[in-house]
N, C-alpha and C positions, 0 to 999 in steps of 0.2 A: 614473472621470474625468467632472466636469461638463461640457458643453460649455455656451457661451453662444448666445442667442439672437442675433442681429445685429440681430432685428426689433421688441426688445424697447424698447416708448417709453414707459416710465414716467417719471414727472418726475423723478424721483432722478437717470435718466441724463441729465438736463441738468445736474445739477453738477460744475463744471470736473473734480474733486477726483474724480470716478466716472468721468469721462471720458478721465482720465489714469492710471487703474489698467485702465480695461476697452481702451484703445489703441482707443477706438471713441469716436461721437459722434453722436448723430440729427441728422438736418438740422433748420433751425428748424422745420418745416412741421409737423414729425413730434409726434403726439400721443397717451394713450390714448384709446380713446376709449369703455371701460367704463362709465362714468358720463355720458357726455353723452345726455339722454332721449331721442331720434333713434333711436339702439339698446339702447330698454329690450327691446323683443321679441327680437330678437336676440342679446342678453346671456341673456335666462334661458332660450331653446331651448339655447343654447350651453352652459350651466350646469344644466339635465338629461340634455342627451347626457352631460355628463362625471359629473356623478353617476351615470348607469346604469351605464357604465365601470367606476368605482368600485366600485361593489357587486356586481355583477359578476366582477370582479378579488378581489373581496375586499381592497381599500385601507380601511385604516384612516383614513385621512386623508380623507374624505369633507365634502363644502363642507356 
């Protein structure tokens, strides 16, 4: 069983049409914020720890 994230602020969950199948809704404020240069550092320490993880684990799905 998948669970959902509740934290999850992707922009897709801004549309009504997602918001009304997930019974959820971010507040305006709510943003990702992967891509804003602020947290280019922090984005790729974030994205070695999970590849280590990965290979590690032995996941195929590795970024």
């Amino acid at each position: 069983m998948a669970t959902r994230n509740p934290d999850e602020l992707l922009m897709q969950h801004h549309e009504p049409r997602l918001q009304v199948l997930l019974k959820q809704a971010p507040s305006p404020g709510q943003i990702n914020l992967a891509d804003d240069p602020a947290y280019t550092d922090k984005r790729a320490e974030l994205e070695h720890l999970l590849l280590e993880q990965q290979e590690a684990l032995g996941d195929p799905y590795g970024i």
